[in-house]
LUMVEX-507823 format. One line per 2 residues: their letters; for each residue x, y, z of C-alpha. Coordinates in nm, 3 decimals. Each point is the difference from the previous one (the first is absolute). Layout:
a	X Y Z; ... $
This chain:
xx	-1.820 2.399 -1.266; 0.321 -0.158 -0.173 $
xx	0.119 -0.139 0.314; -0.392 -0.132 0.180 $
xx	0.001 -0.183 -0.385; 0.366 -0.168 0.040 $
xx	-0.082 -0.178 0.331; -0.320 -0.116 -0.133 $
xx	0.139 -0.157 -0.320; 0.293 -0.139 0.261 $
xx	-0.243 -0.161 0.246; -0.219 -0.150 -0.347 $
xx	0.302 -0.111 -0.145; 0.134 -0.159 0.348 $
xx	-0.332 -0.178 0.064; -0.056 -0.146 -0.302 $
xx	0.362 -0.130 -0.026; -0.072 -0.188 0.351 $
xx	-0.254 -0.159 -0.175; 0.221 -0.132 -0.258 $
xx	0.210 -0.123 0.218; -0.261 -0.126 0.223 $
xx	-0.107 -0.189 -0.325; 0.304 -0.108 -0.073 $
xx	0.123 -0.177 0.310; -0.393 -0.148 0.062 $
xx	0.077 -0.187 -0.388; 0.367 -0.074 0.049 $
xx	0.088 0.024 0.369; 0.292 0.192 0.183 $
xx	0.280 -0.029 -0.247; 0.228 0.022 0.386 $
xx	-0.215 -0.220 0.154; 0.085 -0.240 -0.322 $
xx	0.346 0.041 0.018; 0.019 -0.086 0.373 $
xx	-0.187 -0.349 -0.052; 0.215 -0.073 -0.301 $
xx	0.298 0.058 0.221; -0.097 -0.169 0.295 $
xx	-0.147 -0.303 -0.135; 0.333 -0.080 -0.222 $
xx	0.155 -0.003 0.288; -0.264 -0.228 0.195 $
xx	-0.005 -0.207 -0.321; 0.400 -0.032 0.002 $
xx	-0.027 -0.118 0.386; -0.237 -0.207 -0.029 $
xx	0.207 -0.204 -0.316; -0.321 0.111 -0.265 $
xx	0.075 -0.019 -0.360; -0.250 0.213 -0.239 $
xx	-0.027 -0.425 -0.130; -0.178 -0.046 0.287 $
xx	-0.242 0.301 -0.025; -0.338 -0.097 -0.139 $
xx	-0.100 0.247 -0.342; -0.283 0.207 0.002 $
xx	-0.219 -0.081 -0.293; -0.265 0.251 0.125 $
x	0.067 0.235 -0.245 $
């Protein structure tokens, strides 16, 4: 009985912690996917001679 309870709170507890997560990277995106772009567009920025002067701000927000 102990043990048939245990997996079910463990299979609850891992689906609704997907979800979360799920949540999370739908509102804020892949935080590695993020720190890829970062990288790899510093480095196109730098070989391309771009200075963050030269960027455009976002007043969106």
């Amino acid at each position: 009985m102990k043990k048939r309870l245990f997996v079910i709170s463990a299979v609850f507890i891992f689906i609704s912690s997907l979800s979360f997560l799920l949540i999370y990277i739908i509102k804020n995106g892949n935080p590695y996917t993020m720190l890829l772009v970062q990288y790899h567009m510093k480095k196109h920025m730098e070989g391309n001679d771009i200075t963050e002067d030269m960027l455009v701000p976002d007043k969106s927000g």
